[in-house]
LUMVODREN-895175 format. One record per residue: x, y, z of N, C-alpha, C in turn; residue in three letters. Coordinates in steps of 0.001 Angstrom, whole numbers, plus 500000, padded with zeros to 6 digits. Each point is the difference from the previous one (the first is absolute). Layout:
<atoms>
<nc1->X, nc2->Y, nc3->Z, cac1->X, cac2->Y, cac3->Z, cc1->X, cc2->Y, cc3->Z, residuo->ALA>
...
</atoms>
This chain:
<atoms>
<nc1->987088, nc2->775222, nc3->560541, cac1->499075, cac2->498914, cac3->499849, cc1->498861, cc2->500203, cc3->500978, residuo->UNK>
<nc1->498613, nc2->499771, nc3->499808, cac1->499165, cac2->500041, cac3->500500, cc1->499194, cc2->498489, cc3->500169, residuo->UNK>
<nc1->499522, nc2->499605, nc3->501053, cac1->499348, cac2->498612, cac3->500258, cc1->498886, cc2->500355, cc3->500840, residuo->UNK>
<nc1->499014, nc2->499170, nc3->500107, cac1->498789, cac2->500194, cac3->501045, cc1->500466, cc2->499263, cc3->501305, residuo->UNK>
<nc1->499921, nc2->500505, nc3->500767, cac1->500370, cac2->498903, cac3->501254, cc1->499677, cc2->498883, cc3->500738, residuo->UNK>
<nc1->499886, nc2->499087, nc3->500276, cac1->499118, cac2->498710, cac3->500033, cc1->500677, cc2->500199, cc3->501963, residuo->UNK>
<nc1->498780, nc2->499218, nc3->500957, cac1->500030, cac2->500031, cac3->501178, cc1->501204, cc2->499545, cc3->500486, residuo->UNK>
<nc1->500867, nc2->499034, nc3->499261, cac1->500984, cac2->499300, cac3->500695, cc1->501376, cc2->500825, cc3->499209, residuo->UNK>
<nc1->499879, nc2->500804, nc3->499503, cac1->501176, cac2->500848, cac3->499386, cc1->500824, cc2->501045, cc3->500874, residuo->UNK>
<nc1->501491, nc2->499731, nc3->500205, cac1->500353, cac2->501278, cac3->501013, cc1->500725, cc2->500533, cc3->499066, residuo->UNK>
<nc1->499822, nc2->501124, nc3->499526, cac1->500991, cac2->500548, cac3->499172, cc1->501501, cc2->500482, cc3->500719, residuo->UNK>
<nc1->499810, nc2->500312, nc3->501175, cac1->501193, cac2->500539, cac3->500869, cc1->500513, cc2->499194, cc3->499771, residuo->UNK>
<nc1->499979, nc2->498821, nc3->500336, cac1->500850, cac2->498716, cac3->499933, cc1->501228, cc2->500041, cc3->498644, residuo->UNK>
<nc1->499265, nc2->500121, nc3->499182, cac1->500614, cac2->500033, cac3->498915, cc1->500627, cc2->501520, cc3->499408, residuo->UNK>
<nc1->499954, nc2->501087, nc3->501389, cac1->500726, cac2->501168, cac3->499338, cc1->498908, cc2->500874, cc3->499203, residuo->UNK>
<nc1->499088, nc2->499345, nc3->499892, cac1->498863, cac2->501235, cac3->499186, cc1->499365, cc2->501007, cc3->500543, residuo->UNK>
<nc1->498935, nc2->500498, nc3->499741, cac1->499264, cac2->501256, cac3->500370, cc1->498766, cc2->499854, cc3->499514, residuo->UNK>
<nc1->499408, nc2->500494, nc3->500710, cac1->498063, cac2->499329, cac3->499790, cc1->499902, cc2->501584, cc3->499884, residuo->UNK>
<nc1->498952, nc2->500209, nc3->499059, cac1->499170, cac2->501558, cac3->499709, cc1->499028, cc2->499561, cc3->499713, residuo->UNK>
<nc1->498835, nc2->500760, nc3->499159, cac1->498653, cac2->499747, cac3->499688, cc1->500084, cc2->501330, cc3->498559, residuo->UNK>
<nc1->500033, nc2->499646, nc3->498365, cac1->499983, cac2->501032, cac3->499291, cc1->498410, cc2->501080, cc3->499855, residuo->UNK>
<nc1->500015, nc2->500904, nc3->499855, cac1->498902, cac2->501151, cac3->500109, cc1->499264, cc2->499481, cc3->499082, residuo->UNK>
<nc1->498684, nc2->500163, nc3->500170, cac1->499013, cac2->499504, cac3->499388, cc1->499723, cc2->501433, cc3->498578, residuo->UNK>
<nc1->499213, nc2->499732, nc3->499174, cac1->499748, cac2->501152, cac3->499349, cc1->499924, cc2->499500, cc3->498478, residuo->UNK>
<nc1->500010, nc2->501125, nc3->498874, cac1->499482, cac2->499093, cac3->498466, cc1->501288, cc2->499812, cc3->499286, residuo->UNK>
<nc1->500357, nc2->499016, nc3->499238, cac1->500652, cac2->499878, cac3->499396, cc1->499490, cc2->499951, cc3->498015, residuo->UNK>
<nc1->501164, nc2->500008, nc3->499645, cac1->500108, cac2->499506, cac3->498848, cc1->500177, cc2->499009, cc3->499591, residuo->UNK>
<nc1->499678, nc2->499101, nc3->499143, cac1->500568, cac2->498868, cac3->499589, cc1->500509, cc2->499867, cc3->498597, residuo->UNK>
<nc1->501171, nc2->498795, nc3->499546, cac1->500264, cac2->499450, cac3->499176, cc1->500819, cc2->498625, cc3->499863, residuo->UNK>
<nc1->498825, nc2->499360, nc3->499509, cac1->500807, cac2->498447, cac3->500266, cc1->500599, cc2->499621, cc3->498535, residuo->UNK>
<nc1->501024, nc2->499793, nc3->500416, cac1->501593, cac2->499152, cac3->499182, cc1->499503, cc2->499138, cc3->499776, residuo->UNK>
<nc1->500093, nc2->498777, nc3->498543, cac1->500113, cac2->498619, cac3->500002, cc1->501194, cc2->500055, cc3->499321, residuo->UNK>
<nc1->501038, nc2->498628, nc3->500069, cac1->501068, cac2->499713, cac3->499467, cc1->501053, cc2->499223, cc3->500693, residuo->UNK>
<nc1->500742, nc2->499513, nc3->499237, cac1->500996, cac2->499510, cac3->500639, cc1->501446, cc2->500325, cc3->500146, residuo->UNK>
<nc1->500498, nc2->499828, nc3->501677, cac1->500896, cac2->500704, cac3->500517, cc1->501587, cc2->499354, cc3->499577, residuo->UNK>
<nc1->501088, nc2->500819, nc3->499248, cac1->499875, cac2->501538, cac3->500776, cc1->499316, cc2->501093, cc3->499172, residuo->UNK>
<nc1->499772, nc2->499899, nc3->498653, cac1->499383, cac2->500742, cac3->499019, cc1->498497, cc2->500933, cc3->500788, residuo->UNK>
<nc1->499583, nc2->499499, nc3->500700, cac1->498864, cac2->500693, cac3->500441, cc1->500583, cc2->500730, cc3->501140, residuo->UNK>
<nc1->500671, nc2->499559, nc3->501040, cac1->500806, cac2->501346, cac3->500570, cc1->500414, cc2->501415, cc3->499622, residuo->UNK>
<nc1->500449, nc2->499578, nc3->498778, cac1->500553, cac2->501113, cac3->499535, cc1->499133, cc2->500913, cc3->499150, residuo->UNK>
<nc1->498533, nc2->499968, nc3->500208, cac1->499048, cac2->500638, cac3->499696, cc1->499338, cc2->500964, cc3->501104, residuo->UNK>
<nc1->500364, nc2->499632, nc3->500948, cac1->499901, cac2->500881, cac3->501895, cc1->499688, cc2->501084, cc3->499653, residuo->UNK>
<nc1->501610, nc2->500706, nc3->499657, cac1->499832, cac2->500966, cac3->500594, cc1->499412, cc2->501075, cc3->498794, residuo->UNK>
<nc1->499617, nc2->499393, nc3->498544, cac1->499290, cac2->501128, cac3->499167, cc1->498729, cc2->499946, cc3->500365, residuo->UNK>
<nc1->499233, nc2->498606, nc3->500225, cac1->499044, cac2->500190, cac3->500617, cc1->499354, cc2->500699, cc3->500719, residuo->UNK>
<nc1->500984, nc2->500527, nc3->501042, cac1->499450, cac2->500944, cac3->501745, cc1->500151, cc2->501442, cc3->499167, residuo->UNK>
<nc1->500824, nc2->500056, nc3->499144, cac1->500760, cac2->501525, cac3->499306, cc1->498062, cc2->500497, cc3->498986, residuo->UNK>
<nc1->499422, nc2->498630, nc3->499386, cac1->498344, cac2->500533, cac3->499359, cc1->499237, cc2->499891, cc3->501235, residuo->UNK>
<nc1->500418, nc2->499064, nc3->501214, cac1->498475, cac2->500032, cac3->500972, cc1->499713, cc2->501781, cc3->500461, residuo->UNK>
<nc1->501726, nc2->500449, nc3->499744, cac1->500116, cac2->501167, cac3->500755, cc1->499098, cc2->501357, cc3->499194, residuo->UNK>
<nc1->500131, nc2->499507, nc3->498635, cac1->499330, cac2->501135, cac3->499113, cc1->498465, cc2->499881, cc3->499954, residuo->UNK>
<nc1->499395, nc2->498458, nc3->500698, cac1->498637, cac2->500219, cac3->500198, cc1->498826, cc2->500603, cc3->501106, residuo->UNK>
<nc1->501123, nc2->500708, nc3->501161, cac1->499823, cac2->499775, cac3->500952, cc1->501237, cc2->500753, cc3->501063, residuo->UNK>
<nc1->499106, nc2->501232, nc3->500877, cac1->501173, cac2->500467, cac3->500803, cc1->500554, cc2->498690, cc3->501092, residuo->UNK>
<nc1->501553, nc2->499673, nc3->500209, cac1->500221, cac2->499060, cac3->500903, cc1->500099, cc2->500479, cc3->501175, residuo->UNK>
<nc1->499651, nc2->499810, nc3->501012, cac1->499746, cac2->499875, cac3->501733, cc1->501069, cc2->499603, cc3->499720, residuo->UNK>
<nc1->501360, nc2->500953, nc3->500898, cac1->501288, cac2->499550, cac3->500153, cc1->500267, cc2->500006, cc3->501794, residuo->UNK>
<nc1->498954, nc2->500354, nc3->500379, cac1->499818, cac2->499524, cac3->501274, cc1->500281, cc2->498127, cc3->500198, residuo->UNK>
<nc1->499315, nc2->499522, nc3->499319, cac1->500451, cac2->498648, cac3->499894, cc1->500662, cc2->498919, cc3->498988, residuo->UNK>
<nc1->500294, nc2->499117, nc3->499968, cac1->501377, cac2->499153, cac3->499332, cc1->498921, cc2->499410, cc3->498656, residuo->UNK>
<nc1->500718, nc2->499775, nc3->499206, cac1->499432, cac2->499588, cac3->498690, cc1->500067, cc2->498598, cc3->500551, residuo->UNK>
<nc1->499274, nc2->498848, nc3->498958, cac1->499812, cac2->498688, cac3->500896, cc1->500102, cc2->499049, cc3->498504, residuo->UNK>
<nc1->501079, nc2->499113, nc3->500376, cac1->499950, cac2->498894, cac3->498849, cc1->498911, cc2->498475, cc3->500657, residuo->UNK>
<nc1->499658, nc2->499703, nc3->499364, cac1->499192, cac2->498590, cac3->500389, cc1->500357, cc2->499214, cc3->499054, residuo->UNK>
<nc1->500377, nc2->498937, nc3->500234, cac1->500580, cac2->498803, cac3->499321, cc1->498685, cc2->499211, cc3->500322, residuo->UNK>
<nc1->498861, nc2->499797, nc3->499147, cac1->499007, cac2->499022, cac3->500196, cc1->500374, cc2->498457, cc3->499353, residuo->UNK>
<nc1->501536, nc2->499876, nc3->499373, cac1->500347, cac2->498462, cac3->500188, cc1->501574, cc2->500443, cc3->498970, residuo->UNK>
<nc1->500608, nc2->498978, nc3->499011, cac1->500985, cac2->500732, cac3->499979, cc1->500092, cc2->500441, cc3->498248, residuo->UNK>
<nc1->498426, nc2->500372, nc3->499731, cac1->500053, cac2->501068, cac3->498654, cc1->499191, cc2->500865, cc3->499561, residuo->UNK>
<nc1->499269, nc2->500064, nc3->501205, cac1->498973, cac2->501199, cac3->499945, cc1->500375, cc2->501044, cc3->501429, residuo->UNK>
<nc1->500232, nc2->500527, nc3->499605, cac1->500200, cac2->501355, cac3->501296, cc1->498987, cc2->501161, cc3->499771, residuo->UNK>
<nc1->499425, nc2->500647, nc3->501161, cac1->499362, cac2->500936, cac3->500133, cc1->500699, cc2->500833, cc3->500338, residuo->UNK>
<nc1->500050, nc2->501295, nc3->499828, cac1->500580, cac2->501012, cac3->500326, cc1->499112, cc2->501533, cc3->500246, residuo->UNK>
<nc1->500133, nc2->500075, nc3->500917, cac1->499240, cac2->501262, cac3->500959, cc1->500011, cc2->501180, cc3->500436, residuo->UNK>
<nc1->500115, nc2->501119, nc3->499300, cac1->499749, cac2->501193, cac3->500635, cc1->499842, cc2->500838, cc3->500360, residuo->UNK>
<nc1->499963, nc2->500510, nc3->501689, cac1->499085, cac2->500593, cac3->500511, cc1->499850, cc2->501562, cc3->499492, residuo->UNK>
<nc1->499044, nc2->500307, nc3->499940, cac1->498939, cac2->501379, cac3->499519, cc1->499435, cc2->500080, cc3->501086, residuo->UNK>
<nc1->499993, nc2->501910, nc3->499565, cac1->499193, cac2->500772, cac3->501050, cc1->498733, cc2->500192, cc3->499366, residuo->UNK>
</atoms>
């Protein structure tokens, strides 16, 4: 899981780990639908982002949940 960190947030507290992900271009493709049916569209999705586009496996592919039936999905290219 990834979150932005807000000033009053300790993640230690809670056992987590703070990083910062690598900046650089991605791909996109945003999901609409409703869950769980749109889940289970993931992972063919990343399987065509991959044929448009060499993936930067230097860094982590990235789901974005922009509420709970549209997801963006991300990724990274060299």
């Amino acid at each position: 899981m990834c979150v932005q960190l807000r000033e009053v947030d300790d993640p230690e507290a809670l056992g987590l780990e703070a990083g910062t992900l690598a900046g650089g271009e991605y791909l996109r493709a945003r999901l609409c639908g409703n869950p769980p049916a749109v889940y289970e569209r993931i992972p063919s999705i990343f399987d065509e982002l991959e044929q448009h586009g060499r993936r930067d496996r230097s860094r982590p592919v990235i789901e974005f949940y922009r509420r709970g039936d549209v997801i963006d999905l991300l990724l990274p290219v060299n």
